[in-house]
MILORO-446366 format. One record per residue: x, y, z of N, C-alpha, C in turn; residue in three letters. Coordinates in steps of 0.05 Angstrom, whole numbers, padded with zeros to 5 digits, always signed. Example, Ala and Ser with C-alpha at 12.3 -4.5 7.8 and 13.67 -1.06 7.14 Angstrom:
2
+00264-00114+00156+00246-00090+00156+00264-00066+00156ALA;+00257-00045+00142+00273-00021+00143+00258+00001+00157SER;
END
This chain:
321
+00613-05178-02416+00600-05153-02407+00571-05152-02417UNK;+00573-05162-02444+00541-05159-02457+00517-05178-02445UNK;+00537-05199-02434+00520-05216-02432+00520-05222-02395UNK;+00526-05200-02378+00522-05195-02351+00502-05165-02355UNK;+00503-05152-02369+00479-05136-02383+00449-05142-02386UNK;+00446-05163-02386+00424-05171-02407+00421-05187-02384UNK;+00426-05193-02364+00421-05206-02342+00407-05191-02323UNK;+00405-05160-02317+00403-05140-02297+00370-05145-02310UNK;+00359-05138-02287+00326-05143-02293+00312-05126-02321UNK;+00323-05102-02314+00306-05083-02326+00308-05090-02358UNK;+00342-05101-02364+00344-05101-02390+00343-05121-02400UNK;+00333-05144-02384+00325-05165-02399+00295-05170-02400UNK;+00284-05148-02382+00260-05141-02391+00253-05131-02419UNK;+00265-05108-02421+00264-05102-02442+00271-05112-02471UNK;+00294-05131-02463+00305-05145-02488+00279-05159-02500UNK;+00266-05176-02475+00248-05202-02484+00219-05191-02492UNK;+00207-05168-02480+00187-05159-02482+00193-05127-02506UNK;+00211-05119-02509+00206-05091-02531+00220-05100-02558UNK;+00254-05109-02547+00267-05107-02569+00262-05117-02585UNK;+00269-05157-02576+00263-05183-02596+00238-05172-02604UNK;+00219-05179-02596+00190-05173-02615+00182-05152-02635UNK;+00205-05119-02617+00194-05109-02648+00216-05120-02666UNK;+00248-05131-02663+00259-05140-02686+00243-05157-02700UNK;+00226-05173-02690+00215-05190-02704+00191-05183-02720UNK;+00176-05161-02718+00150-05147-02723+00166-05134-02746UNK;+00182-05118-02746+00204-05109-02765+00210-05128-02791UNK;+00212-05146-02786+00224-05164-02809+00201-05179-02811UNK;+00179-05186-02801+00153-05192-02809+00146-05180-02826UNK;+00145-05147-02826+00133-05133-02851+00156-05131-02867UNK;+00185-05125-02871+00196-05133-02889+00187-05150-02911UNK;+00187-05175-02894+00179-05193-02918+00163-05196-02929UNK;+00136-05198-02922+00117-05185-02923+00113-05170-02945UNK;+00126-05139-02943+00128-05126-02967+00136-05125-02991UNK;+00164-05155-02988+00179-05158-03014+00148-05184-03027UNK;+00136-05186-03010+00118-05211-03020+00099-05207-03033UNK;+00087-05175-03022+00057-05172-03035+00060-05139-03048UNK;+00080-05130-03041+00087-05107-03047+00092-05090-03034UNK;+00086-05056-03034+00090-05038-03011+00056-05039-03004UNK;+00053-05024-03029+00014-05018-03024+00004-05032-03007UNK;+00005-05065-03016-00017-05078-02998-00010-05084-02975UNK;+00019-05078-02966+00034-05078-02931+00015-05057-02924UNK;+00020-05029-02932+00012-05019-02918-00022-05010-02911UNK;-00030-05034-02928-00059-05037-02926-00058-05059-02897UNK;-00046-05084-02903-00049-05100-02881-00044-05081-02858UNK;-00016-05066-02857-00011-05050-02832-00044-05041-02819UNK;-00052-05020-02841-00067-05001-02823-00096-05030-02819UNK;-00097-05056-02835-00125-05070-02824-00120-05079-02798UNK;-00094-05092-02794-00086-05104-02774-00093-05083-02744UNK;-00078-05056-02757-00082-05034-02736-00118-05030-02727UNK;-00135-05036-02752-00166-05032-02741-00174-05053-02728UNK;-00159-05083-02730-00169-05096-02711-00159-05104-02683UNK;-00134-05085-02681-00127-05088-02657-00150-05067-02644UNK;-00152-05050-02657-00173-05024-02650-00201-05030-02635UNK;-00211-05051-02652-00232-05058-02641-00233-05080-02614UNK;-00209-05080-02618-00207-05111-02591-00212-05092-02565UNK;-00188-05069-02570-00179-05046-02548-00202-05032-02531UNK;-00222-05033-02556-00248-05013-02551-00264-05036-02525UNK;-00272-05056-02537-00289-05073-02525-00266-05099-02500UNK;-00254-05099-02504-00237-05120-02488-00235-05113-02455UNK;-00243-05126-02444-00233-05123-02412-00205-05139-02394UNK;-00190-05128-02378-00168-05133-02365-00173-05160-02347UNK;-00180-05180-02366-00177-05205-02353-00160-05220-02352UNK;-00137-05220-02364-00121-05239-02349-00098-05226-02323UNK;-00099-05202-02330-00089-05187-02301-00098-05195-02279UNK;-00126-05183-02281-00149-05191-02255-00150-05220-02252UNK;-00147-05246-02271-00143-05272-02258-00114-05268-02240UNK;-00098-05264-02250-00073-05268-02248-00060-05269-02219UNK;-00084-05256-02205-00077-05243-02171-00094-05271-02164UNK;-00101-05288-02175-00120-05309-02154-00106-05337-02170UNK;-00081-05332-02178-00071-05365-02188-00060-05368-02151UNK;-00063-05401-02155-00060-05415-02129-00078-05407-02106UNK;-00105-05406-02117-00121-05394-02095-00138-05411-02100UNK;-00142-05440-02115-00163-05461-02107-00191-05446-02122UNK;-00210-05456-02110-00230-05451-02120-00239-05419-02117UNK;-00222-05401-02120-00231-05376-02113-00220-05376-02154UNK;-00203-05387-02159-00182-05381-02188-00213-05401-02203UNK;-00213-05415-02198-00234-05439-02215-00261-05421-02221UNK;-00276-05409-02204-00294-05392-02205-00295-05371-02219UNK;-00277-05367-02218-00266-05342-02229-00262-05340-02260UNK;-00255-05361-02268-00247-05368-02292-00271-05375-02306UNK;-00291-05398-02293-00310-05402-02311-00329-05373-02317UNK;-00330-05358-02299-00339-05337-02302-00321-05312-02333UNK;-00288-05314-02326-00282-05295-02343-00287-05307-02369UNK;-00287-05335-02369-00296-05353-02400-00321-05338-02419UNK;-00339-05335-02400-00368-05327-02412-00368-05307-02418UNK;-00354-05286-02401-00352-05259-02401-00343-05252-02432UNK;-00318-05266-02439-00297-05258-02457-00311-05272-02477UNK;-00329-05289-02481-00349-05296-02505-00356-05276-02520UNK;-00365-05265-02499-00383-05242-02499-00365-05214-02515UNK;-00340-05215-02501-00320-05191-02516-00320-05200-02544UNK;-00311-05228-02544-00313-05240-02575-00334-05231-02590UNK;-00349-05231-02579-00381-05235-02600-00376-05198-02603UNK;-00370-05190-02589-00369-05151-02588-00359-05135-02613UNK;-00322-05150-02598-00307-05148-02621-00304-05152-02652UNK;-00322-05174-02664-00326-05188-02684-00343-05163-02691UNK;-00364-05158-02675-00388-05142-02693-00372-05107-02694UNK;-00352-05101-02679-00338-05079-02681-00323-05084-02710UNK;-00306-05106-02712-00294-05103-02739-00318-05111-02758UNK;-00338-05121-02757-00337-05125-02777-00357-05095-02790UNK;-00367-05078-02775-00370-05052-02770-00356-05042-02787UNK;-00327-05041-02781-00304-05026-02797-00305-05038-02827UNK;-00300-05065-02824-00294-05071-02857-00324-05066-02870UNK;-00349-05063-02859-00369-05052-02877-00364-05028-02880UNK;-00349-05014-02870-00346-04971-02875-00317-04986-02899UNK;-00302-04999-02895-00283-05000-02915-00294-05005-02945UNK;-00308-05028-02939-00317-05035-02966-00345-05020-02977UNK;-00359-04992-02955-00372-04979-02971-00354-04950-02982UNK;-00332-04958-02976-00319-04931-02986-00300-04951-03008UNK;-00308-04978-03020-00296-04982-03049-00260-04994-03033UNK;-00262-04992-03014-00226-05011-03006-00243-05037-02996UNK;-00248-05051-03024-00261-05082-03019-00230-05102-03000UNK;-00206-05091-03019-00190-05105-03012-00190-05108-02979UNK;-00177-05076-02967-00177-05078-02937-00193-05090-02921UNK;-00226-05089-02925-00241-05100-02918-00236-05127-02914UNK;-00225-05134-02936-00222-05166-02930-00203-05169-02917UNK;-00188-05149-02910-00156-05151-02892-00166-05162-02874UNK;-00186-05137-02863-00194-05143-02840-00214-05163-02826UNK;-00229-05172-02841-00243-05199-02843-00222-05216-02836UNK;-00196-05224-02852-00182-05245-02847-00175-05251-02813UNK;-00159-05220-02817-00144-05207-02790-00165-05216-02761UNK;-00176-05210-02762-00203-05224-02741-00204-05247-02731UNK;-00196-05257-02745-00185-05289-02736-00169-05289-02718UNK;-00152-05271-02708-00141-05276-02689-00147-05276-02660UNK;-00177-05265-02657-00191-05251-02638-00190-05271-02623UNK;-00200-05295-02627-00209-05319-02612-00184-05332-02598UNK;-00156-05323-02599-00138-05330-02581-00128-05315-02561UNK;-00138-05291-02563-00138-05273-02541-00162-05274-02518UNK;-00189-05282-02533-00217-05279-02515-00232-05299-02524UNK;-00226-05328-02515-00227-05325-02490-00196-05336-02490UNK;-00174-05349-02511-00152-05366-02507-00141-05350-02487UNK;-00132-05332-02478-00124-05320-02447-00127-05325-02432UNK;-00154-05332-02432-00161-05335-02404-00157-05370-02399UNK;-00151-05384-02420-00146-05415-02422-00121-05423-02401UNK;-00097-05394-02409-00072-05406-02409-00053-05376-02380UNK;-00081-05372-02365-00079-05355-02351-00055-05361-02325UNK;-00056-05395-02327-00036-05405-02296-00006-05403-02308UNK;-00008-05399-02338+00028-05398-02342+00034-05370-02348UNK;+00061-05367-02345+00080-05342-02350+00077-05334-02376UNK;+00063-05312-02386+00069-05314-02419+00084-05287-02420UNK;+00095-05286-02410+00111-05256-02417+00129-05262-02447UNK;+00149-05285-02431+00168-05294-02470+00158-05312-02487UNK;+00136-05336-02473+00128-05351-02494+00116-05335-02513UNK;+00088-05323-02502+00077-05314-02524+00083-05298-02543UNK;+00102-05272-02534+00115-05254-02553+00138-05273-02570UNK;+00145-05297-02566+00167-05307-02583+00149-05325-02610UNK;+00127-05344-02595+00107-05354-02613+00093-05341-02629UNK;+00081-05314-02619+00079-05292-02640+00094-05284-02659UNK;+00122-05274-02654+00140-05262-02666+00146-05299-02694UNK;+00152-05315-02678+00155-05341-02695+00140-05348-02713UNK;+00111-05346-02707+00101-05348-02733+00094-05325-02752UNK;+00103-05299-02746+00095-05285-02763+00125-05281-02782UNK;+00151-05285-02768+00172-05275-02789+00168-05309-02811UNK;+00160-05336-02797+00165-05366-02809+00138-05359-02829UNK;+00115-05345-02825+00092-05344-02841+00101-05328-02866UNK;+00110-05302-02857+00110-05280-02874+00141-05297-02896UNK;+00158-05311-02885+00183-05318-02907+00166-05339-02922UNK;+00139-05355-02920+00130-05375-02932+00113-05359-02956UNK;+00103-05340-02943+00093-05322-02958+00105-05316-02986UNK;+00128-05297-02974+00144-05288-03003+00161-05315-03016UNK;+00166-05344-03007+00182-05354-03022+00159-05375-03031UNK;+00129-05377-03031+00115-05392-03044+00098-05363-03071UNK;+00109-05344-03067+00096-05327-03086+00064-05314-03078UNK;+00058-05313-03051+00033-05318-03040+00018-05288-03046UNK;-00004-05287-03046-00022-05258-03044-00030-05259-03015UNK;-00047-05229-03024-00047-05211-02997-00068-05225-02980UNK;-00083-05245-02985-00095-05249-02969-00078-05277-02953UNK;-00059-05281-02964-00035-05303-02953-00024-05281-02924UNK;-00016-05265-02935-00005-05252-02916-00022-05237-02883UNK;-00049-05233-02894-00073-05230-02881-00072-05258-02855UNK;-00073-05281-02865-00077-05302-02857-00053-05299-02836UNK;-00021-05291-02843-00003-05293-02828-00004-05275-02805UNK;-00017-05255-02808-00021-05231-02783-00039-05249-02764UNK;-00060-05254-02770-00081-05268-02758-00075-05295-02738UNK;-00044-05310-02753-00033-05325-02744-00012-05323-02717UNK;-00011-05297-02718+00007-05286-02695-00003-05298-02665UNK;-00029-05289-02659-00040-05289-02639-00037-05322-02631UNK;-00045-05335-02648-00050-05366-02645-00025-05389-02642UNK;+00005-05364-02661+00022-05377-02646+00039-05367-02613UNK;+00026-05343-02617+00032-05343-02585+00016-05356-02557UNK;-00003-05368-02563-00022-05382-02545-00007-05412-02551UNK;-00003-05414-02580+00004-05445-02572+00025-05447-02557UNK;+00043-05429-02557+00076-05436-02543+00071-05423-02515UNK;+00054-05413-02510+00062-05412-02482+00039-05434-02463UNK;+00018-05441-02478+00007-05470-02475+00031-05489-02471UNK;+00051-05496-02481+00064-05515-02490+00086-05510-02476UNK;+00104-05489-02467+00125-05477-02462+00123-05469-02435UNK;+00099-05450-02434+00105-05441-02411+00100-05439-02386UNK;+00125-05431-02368+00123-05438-02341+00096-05428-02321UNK;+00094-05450-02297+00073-05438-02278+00080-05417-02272UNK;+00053-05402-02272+00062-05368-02263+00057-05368-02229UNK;+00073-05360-02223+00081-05360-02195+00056-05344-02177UNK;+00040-05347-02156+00024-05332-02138+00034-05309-02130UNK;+00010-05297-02141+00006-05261-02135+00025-05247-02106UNK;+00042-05229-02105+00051-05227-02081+00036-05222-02066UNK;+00003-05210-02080-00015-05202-02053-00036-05213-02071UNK;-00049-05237-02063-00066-05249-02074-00093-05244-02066UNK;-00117-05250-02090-00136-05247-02079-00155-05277-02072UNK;-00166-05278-02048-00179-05303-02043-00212-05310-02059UNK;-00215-05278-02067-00246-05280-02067-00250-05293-02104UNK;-00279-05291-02109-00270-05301-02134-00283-05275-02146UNK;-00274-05269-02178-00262-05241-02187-00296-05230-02188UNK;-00299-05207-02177-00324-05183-02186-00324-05172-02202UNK;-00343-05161-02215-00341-05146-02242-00324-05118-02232UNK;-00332-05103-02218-00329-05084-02214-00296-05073-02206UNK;-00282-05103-02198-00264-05105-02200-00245-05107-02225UNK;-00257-05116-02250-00256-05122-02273-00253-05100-02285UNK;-00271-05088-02286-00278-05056-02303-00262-05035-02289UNK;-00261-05042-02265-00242-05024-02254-00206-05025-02269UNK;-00198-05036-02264-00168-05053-02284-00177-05051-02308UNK;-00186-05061-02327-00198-05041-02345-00191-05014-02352UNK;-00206-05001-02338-00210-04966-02339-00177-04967-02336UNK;-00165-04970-02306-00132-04967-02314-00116-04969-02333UNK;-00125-05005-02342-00104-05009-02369-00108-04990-02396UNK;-00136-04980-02400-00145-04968-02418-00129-04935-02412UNK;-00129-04920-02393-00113-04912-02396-00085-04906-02402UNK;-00067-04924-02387-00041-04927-02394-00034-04929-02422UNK;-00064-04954-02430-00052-04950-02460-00062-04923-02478UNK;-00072-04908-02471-00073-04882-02485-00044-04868-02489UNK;-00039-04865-02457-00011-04849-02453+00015-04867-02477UNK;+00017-04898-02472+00030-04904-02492+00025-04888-02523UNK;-00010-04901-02529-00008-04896-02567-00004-04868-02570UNK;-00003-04840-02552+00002-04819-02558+00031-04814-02563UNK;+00040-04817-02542+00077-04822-02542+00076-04824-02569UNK;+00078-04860-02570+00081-04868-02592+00087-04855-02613UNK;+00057-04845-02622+00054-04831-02646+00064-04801-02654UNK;+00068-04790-02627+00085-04763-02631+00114-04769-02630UNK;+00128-04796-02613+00152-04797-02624+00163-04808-02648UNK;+00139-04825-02661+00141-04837-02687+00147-04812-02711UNK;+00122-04797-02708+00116-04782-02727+00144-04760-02736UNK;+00162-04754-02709+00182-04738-02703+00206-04755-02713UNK;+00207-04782-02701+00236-04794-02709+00233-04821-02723UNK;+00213-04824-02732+00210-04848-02748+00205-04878-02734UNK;+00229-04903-02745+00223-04928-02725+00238-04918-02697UNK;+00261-04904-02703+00278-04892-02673+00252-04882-02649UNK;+00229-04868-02660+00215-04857-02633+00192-04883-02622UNK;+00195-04906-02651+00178-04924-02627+00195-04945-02611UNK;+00217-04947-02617+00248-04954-02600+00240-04942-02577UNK;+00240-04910-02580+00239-04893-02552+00212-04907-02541UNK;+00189-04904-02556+00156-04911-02536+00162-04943-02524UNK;+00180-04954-02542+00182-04982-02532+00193-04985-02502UNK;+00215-04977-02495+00242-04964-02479+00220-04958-02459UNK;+00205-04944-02464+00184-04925-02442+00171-04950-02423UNK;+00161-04957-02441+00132-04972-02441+00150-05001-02416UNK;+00169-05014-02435+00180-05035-02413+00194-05028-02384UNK;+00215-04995-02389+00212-04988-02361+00183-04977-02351UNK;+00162-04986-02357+00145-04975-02342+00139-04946-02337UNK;+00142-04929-02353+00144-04906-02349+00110-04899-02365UNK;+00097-04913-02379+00069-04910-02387+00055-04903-02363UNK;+00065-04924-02335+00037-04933-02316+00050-04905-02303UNK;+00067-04892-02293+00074-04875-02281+00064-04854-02284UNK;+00066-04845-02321+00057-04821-02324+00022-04823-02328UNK;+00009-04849-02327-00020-04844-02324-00030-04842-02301UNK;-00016-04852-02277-00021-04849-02254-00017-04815-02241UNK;-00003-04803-02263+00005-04772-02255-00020-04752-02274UNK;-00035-04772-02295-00047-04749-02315-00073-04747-02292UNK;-00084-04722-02287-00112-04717-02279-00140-04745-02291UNK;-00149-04752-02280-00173-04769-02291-00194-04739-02294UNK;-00206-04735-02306-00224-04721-02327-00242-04729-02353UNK;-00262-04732-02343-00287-04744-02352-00287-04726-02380UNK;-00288-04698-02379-00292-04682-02406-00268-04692-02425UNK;-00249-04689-02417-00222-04680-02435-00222-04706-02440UNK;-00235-04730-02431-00231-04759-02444-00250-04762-02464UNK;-00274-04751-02465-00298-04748-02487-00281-04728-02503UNK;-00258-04708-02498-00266-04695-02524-00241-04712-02544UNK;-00225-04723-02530-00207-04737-02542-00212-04757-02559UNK;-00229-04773-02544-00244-04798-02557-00266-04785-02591UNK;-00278-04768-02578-00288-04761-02600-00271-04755-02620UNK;-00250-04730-02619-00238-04716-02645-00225-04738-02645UNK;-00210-04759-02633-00190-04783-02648-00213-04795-02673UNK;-00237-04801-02656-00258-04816-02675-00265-04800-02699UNK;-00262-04777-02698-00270-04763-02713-00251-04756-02742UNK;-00232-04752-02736-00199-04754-02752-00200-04779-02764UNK;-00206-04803-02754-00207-04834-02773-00231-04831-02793UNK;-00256-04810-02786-00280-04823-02801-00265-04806-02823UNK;-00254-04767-02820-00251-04755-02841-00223-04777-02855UNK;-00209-04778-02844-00186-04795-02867-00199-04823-02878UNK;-00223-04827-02868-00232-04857-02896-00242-04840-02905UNK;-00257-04816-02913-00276-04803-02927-00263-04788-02950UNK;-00238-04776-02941-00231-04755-02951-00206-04770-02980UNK;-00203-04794-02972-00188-04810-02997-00183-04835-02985UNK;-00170-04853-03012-00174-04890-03008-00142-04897-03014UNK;-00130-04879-03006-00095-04895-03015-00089-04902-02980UNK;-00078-04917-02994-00060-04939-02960-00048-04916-02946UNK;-00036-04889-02949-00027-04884-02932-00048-04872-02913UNK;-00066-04854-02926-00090-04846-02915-00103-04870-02891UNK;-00103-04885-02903-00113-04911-02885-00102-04917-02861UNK;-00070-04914-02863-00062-04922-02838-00065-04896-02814UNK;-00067-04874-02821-00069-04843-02816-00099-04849-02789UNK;-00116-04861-02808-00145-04867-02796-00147-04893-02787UNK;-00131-04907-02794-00124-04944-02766-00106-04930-02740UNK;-00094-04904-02748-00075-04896-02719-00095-04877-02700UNK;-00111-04866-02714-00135-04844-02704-00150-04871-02685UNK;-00160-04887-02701-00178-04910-02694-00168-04922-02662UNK;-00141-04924-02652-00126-04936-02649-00125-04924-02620UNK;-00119-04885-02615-00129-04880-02594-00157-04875-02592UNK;-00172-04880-02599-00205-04866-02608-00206-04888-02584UNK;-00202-04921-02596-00208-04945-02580-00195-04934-02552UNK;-00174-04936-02547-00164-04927-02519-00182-04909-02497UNK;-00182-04890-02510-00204-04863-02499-00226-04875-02494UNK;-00238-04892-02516-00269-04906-02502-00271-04923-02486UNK;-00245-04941-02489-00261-04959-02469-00252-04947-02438UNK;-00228-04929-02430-00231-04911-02410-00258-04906-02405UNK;-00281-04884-02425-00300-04876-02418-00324-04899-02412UNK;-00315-04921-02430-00334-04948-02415-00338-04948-02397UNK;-00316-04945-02371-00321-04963-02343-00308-04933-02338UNK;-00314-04906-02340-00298-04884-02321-00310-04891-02297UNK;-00335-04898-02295-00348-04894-02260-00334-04922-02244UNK;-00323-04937-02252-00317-04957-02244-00282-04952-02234UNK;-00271-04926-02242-00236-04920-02247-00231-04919-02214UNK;-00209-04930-02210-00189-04929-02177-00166-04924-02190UNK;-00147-04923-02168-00123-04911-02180-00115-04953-02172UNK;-00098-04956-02190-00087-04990-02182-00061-04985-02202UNK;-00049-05006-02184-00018-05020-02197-00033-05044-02216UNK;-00020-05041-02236-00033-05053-02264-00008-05069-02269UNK;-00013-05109-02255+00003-05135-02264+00013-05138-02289UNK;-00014-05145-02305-00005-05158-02336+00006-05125-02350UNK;+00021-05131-02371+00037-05117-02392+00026-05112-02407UNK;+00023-05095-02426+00012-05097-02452+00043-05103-02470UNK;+00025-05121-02486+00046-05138-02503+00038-05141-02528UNK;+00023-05118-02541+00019-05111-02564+00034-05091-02581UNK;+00036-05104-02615+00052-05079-02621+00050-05058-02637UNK;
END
């Protein structure tokens, strides 16, 4: 029965894309924490959280937007050398966004986090441009399993060589890089777009997908964090649950687009992270203002490309956790 279950689309969607990975994200920081302690987990938590932050802010929806022109010949080739340069360019963004942050960390005296996040950064370069490298295969399970693999095989090397926090820094950072290698290595040709595009990709097409995904993921990190805050790991079970039935893209496609109420969001999120680094330096405070940070990023890069927003069915997943 369990295993004619897990066969039906939806829930083996969800198995491979929500459950496994957060089990595995779960017992990553476990160990993790028996390794370096609670404190400095929940220091990595909230650095890790600022550099997903900054990816979110500056990153554009390119491997979606390739994704519609695999098996389209030189319309996909074009396309690519183009998203290459582009995503340099996110790189070079992103880098100066964190490293932005770990200068506000380490002028508010958290030298440590700072360096979280310095380490944590390292992972940037497998997302932008490595994405766009490994755009013709399926990475829906490679990459979330190569991720999930090297962070629970990193984080147990961690605690059974006696390692410090910047060991563990190194293992977050390692996530990204083992999910590019295995689905490099692993994974299957991703099959042609049911409605493909012939042309090769426009910006405006870019920024447009974009502005979408940037929304949806708002509607997720809000969920999220109001079901977290209410039921603990059980309400990000629930955002998880959401997010793989697809119920993110639905309800952003139903929220009003509104230019104000996205500035004022973006602002007071931004605004709530600067008062919680200001207002004190303990880890929990920190993660308080990596979760503020976290939709602040969402809200902006929405307002990046608002003039550029259509309403679109949004391919790639977010497969972040």
């Amino acid at each position: 029965m369990l295993k004619k279950a897990i066969k039906h689309p939806l829930a083996r969607r969800l198995t491979l894309r929500e459950y496994l990975p957060l089990s595995a994200w779960l017992l990553t920081w476990f160990v993790l924490g028996l390794a370096v302690g609670p404190a400095d987990a929940v220091r990595l938590f909230a650095a890790n959280t600022f550099v997903q932050s900054a990816r979110g802010f500056v990153a554009l929806e390119m491997v979606g937007t390739l994704s519609r022109r695999v098996g389209q010949g030189e319309a996909l080739r074009s396309s690519v050398r183009r998203a290459i340069g582009i995503d340099l360019v996110v790189l070079i963004a992103a880098l100066a966004v964190t490293a932005l942050l770990a200068g506000l960390l380490m002028w508010r005296g958290m030298e440590v986090a700072a360096g979280m996040v310095l380490i944590i950064a390292a992972a940037l370069p497998a997302r932008h441009p490595g994405g766009v490298l490994v755009v013709q295969r399926d990475r829906e399970a490679p990459w979330r399993l190569g991720a999930a693999l090297a962070g629970v095989a990193g984080a147990a090397l961690v605690w059974w060589l006696g390692g410090q926090w910047w060991h563990a820094a190194l293992v977050l950072a390692a996530r990204d890089w083992g999910g590019l290698l295995l689905t490099a290595l692993a994974g299957r040709r991703r099959r042609p777009h049911e409605e493909p595009e012939a042309e090769p990709m426009r910006f405006a097409e870019l920024a447009s997908r974009t502005e979408a995904a940037a929304r949806r993921r708002l509607v997720y990190r809000l969920a999220k964090s109001v079901l977290s805050g209410m039921l603990g790991p059980f309400g990000s079970v629930i955002a998880r649950t959401g997010r793989g039935a697809r119920l993110d893209a639905r309800i952003s496609r139903m929220v009003p687009r509104h230019r104000g109420g996205m500035t004022v969001l973006a602002l007071a999120s931004g605004g709530v992270m600067l008062f919680f680094l200001m207002v004190a330096r303990e880890p929990a405070t920190l993660v308080l203002a990596a979760v503020s940070a976290r939709v602040a990023a969402s809200a902006g890069s929405a307002l990046l490309w608002w003039n550029y927003g259509t309403s679109l069915k949004l391919d790639e997943e977010e497969d972040e956790d």
